[in-house]
Backbone as XML, in Angstrom:
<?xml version="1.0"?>
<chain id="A" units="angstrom">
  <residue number="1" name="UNK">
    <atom name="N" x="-8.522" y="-27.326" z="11.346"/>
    <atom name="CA" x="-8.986" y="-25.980" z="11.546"/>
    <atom name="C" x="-8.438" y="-25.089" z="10.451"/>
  </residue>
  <residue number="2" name="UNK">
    <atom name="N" x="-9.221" y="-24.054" z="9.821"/>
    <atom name="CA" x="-9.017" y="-23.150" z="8.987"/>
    <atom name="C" x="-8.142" y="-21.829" z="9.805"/>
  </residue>
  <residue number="3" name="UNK">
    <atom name="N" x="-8.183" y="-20.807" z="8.998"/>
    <atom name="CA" x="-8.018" y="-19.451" z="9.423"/>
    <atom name="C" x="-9.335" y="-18.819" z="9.915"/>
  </residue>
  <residue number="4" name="UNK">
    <atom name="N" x="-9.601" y="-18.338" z="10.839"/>
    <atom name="CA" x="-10.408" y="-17.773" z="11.354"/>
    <atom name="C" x="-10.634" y="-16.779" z="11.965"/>
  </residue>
  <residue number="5" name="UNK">
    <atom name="N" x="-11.708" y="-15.562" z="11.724"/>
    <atom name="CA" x="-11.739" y="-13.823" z="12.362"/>
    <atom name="C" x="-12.671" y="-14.543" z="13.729"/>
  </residue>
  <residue number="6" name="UNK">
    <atom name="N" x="-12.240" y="-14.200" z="14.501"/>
    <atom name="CA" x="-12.873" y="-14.184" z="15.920"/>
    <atom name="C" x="-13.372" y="-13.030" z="16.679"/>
  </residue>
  <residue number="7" name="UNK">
    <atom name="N" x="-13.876" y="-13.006" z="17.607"/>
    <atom name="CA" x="-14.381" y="-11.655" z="18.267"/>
    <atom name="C" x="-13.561" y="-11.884" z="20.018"/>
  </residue>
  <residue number="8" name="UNK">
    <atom name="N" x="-13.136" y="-11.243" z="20.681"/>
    <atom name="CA" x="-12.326" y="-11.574" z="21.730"/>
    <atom name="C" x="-13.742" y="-11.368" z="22.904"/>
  </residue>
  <residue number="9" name="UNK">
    <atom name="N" x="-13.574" y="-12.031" z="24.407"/>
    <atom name="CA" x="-14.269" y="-12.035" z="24.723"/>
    <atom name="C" x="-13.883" y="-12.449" z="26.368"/>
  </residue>
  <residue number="10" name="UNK">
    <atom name="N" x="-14.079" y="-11.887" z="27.439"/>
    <atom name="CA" x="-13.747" y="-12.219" z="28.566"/>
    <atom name="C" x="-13.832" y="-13.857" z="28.771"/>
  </residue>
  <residue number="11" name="UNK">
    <atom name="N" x="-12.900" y="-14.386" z="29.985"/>
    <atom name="CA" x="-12.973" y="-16.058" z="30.051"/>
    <atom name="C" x="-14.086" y="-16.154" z="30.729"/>
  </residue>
  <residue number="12" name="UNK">
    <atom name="N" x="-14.949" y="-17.167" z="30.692"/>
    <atom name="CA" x="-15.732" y="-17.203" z="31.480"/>
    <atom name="C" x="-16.356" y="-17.792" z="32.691"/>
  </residue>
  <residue number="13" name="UNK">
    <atom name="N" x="-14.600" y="-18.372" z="33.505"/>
    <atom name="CA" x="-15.007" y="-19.161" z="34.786"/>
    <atom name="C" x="-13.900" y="-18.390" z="35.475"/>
  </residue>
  <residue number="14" name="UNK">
    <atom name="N" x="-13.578" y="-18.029" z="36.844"/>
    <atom name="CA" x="-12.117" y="-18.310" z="37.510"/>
    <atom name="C" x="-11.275" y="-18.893" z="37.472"/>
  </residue>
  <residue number="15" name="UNK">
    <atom name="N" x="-11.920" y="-20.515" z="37.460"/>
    <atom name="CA" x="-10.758" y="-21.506" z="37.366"/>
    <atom name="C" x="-10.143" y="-21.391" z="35.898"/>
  </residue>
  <residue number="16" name="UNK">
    <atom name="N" x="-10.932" y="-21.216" z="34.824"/>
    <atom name="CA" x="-10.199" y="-21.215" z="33.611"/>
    <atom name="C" x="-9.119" y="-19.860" z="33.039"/>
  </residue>
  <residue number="17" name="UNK">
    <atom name="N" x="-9.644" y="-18.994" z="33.764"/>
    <atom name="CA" x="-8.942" y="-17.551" z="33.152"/>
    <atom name="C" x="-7.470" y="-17.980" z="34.363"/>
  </residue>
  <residue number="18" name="UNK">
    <atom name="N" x="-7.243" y="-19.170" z="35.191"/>
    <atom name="CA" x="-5.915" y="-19.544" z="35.844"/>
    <atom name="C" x="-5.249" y="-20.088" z="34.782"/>
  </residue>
  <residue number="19" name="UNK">
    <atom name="N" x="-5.767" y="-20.862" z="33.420"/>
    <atom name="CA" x="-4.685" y="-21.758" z="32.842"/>
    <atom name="C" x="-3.822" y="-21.010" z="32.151"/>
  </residue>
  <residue number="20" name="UNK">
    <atom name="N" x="-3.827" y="-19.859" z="31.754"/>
    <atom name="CA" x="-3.309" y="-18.884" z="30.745"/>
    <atom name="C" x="-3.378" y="-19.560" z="29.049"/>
  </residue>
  <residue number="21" name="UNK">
    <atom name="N" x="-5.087" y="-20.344" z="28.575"/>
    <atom name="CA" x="-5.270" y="-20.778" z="27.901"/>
    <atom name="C" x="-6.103" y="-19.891" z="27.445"/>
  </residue>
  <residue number="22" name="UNK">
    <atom name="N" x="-6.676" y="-20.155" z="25.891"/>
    <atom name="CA" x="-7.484" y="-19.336" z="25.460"/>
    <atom name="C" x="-8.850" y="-20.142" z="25.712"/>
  </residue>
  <residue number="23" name="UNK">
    <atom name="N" x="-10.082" y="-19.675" z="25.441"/>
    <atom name="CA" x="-11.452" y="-20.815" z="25.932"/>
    <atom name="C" x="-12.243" y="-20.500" z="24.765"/>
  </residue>
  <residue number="24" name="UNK">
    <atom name="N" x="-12.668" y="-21.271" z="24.074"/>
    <atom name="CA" x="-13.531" y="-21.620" z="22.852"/>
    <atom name="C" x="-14.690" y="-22.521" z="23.031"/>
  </residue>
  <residue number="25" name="UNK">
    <atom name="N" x="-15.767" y="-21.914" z="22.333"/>
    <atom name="CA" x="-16.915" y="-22.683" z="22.102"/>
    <atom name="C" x="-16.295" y="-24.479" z="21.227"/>
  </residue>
  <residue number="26" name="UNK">
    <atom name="N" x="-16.657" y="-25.701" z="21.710"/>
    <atom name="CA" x="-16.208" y="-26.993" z="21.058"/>
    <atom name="C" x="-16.384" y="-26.757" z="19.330"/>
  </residue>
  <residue number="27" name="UNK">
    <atom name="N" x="-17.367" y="-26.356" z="19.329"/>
    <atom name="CA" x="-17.830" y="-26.198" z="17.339"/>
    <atom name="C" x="-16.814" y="-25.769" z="16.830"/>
  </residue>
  <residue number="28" name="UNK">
    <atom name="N" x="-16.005" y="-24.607" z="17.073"/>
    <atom name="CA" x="-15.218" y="-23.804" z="16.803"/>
    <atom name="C" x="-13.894" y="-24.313" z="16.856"/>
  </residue>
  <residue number="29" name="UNK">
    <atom name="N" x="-13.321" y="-24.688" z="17.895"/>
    <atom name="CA" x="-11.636" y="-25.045" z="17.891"/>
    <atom name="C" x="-11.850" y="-26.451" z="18.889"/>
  </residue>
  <residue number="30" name="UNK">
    <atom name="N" x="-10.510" y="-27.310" z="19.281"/>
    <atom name="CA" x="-10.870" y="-28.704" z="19.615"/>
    <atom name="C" x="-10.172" y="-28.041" z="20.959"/>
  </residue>
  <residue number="31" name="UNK">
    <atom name="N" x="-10.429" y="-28.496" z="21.905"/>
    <atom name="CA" x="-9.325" y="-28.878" z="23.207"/>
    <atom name="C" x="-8.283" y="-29.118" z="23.447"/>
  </residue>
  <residue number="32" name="UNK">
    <atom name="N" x="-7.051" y="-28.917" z="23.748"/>
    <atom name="CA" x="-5.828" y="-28.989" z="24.019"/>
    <atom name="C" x="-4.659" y="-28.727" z="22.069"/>
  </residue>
  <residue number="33" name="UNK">
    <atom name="N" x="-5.927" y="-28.269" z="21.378"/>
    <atom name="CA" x="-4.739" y="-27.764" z="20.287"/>
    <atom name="C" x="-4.591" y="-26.341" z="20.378"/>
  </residue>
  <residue number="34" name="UNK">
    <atom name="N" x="-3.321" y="-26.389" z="19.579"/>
    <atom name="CA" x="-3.023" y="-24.399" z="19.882"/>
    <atom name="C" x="-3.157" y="-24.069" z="18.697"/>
  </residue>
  <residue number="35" name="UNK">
    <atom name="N" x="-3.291" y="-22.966" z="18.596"/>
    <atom name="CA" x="-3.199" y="-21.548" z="18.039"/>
    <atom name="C" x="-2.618" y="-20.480" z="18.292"/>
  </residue>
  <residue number="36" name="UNK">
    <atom name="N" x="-2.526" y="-19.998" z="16.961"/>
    <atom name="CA" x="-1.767" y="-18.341" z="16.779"/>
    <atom name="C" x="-2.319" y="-17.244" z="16.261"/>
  </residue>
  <residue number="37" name="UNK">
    <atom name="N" x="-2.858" y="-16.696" z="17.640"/>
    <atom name="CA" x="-3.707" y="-15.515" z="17.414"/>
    <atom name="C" x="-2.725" y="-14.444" z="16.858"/>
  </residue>
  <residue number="38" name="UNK">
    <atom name="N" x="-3.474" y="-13.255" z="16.168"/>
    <atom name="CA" x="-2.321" y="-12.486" z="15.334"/>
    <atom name="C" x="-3.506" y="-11.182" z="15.301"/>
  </residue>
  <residue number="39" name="UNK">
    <atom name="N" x="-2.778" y="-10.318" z="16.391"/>
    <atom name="CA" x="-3.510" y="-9.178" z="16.772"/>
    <atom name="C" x="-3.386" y="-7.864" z="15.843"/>
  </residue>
  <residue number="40" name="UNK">
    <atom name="N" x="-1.968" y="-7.919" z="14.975"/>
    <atom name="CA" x="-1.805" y="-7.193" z="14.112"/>
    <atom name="C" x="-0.496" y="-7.997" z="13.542"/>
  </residue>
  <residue number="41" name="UNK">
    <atom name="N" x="-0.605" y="-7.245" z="12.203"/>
    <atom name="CA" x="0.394" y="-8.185" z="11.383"/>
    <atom name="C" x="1.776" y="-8.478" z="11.794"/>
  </residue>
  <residue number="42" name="UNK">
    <atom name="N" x="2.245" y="-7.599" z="12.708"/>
    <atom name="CA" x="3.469" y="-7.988" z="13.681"/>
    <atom name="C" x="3.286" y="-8.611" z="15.098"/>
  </residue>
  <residue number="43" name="UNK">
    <atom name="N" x="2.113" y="-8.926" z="15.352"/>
    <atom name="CA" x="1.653" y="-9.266" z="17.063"/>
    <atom name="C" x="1.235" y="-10.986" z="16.964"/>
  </residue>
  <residue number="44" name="UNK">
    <atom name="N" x="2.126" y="-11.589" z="17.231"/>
    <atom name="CA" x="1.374" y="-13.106" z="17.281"/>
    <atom name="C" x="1.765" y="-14.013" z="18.820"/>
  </residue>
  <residue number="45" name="UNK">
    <atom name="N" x="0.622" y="-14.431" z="18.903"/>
    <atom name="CA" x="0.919" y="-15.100" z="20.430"/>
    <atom name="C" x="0.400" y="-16.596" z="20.051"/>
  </residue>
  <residue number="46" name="UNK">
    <atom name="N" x="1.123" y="-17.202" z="20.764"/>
    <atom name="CA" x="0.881" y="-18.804" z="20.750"/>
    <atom name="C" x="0.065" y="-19.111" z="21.895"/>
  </residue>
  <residue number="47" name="UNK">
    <atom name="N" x="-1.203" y="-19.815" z="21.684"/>
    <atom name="CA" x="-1.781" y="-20.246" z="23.243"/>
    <atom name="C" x="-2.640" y="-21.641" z="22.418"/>
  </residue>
  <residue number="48" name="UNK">
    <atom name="N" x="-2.819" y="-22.209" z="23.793"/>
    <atom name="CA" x="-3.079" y="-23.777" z="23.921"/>
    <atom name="C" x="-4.959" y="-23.350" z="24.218"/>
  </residue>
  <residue number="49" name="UNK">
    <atom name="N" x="-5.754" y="-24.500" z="23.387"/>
    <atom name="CA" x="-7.114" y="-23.934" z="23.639"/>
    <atom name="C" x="-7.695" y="-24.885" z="25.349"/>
  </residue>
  <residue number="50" name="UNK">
    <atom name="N" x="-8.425" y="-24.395" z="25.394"/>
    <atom name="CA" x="-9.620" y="-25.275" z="26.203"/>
    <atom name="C" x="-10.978" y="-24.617" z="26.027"/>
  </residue>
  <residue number="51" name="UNK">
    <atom name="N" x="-11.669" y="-25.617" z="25.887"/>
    <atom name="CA" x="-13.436" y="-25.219" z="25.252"/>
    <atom name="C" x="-14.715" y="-25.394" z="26.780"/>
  </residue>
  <residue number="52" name="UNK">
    <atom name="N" x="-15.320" y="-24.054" z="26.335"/>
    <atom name="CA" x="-16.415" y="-24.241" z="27.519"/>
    <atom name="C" x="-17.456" y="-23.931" z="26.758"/>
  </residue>
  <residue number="53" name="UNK">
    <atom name="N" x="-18.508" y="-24.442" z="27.217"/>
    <atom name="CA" x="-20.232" y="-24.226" z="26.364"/>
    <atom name="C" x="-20.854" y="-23.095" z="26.521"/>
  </residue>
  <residue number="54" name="UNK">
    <atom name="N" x="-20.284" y="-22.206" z="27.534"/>
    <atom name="CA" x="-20.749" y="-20.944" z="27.457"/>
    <atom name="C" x="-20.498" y="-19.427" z="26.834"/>
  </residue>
  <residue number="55" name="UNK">
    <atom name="N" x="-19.317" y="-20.356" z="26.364"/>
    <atom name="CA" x="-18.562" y="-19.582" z="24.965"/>
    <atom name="C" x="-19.352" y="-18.964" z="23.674"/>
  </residue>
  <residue number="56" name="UNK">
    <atom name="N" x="-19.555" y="-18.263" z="22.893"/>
    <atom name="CA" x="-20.531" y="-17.834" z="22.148"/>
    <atom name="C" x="-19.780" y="-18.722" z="21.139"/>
  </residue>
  <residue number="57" name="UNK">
    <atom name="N" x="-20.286" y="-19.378" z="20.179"/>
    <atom name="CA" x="-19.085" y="-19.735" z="18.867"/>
    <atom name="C" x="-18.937" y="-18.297" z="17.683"/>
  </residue>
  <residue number="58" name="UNK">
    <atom name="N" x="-17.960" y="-18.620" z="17.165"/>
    <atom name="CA" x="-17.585" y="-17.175" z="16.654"/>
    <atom name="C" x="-16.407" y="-16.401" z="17.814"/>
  </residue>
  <residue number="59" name="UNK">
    <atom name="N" x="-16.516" y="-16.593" z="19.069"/>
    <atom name="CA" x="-15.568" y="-15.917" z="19.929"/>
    <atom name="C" x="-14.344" y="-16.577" z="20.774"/>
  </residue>
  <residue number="60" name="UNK">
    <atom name="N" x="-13.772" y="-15.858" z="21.196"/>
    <atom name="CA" x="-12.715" y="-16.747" z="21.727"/>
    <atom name="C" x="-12.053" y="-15.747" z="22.811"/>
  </residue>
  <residue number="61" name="UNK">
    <atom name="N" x="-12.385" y="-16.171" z="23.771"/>
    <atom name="CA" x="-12.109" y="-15.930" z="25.150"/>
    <atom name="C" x="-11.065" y="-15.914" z="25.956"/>
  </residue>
  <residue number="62" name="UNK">
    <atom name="N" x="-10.225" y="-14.498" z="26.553"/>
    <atom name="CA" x="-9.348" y="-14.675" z="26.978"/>
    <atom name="C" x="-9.124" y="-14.549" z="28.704"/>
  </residue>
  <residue number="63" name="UNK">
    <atom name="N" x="-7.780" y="-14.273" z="29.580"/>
    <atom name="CA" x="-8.036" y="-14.434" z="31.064"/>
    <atom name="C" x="-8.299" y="-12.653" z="31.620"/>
  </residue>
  <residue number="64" name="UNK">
    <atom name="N" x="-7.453" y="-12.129" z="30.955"/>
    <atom name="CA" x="-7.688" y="-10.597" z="31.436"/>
    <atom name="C" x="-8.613" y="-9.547" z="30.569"/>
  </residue>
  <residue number="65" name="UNK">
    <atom name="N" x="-9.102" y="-8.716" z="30.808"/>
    <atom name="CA" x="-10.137" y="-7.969" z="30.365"/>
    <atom name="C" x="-9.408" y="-7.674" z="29.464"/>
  </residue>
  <residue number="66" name="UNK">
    <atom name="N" x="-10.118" y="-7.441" z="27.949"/>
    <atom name="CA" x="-9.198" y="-6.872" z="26.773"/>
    <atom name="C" x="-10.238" y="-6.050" z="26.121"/>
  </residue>
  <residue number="67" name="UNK">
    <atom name="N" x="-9.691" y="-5.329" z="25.513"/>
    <atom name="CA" x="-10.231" y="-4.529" z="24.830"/>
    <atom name="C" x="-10.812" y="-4.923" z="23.201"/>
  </residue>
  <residue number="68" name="UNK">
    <atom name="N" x="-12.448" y="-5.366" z="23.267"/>
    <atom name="CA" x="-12.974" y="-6.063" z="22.239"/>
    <atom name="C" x="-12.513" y="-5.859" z="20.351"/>
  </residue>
  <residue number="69" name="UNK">
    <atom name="N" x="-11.852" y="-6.748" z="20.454"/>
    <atom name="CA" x="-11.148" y="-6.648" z="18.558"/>
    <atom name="C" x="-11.394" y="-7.693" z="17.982"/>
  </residue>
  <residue number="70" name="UNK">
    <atom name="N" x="-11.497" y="-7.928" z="16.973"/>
    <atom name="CA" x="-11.473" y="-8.853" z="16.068"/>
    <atom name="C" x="-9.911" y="-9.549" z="16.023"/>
  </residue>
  <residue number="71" name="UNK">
    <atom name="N" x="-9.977" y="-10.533" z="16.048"/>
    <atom name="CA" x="-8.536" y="-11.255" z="16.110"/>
    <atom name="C" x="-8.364" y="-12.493" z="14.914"/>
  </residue>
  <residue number="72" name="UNK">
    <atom name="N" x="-7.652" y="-12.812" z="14.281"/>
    <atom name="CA" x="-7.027" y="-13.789" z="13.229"/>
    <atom name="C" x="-6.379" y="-14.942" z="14.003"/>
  </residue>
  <residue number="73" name="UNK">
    <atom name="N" x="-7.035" y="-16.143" z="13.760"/>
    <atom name="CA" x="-6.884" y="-17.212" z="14.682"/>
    <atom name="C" x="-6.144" y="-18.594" z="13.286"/>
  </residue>
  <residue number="74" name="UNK">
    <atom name="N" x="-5.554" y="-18.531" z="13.235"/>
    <atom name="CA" x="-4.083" y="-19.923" z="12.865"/>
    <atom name="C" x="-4.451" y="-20.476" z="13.374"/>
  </residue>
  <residue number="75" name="UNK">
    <atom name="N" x="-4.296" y="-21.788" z="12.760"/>
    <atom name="CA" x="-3.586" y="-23.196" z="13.487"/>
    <atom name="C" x="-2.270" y="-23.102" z="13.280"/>
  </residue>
  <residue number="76" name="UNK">
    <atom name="N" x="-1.606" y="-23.669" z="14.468"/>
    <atom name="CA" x="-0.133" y="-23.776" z="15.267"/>
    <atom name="C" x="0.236" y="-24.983" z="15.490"/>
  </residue>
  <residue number="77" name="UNK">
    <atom name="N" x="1.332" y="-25.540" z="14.469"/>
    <atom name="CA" x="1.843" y="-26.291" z="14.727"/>
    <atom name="C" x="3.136" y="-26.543" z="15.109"/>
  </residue>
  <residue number="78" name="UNK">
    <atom name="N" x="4.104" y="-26.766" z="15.851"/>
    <atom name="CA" x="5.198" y="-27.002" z="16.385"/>
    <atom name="C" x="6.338" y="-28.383" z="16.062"/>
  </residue>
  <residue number="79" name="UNK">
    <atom name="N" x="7.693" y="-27.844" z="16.355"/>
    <atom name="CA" x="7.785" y="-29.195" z="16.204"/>
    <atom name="C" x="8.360" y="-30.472" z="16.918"/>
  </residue>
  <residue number="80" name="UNK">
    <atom name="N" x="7.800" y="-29.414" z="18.599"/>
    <atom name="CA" x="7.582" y="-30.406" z="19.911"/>
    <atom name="C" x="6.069" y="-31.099" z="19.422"/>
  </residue>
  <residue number="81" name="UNK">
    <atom name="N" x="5.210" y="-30.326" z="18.977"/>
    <atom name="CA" x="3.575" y="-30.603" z="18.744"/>
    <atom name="C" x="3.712" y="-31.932" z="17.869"/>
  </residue>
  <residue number="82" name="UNK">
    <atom name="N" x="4.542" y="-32.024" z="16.534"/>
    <atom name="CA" x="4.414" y="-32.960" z="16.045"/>
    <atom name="C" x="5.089" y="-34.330" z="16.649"/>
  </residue>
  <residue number="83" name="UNK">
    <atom name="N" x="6.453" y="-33.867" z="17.386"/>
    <atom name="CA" x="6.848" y="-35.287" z="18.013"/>
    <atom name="C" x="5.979" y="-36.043" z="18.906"/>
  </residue>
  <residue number="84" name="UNK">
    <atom name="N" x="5.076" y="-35.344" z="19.209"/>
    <atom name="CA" x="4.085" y="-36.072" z="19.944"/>
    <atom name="C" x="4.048" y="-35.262" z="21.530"/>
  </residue>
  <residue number="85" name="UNK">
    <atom name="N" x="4.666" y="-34.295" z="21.812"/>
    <atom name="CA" x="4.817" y="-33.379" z="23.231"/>
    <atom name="C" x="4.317" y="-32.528" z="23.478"/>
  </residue>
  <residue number="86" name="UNK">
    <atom name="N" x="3.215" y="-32.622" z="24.422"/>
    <atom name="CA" x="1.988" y="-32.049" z="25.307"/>
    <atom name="C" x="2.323" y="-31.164" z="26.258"/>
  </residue>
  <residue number="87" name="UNK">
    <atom name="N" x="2.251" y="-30.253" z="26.461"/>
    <atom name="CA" x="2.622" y="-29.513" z="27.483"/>
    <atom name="C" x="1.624" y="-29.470" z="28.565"/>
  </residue>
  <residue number="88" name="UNK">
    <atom name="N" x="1.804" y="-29.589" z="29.648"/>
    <atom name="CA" x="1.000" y="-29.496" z="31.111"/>
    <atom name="C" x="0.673" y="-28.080" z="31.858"/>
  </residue>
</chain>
């Protein structure tokens, strides 16, 4: 995965806005890798993806209503991530 401008976007099931994951169209980001969204040049949050098809691609979907911005999406790598450790 590259660097990427995203558009933020409500989650779009119940059950998913429970994982405190972000939700992406598959084209766009893979399943269970994370990222580091970076809301402003001092604001960065780490979250783990999961992908649904009703996702627009281009957007990336979060659990609580937010206020629509453009967001800067990293790949996040760790270095629990590289020993091979998955978080549940």
């Amino acid at each position: 995965m590259v660097n990427m401008t995203m558009q933020a976007a409500r989650c779009p099931t119940d059950d998913l806005s429970l994982t405190n994951c972000v939700v992406a169209n598959e084209r766009d980001l893979k399943s269970g890798q994370h990222v580091m969204i970076r809301t402003t040049p001092t604001h960065k949050y780490v979250f783990t993806v999961k992908t649904h098809q009703s996702v627009v691609s281009g957007t990336i979907a979060f659990s609580l209503p937010q206020k629509l911005e453009t967001l800067k999406t990293h790949p996040y790598s760790s270095v629990l991530q590289r020993s091979g450790f998955t978080a549940t």
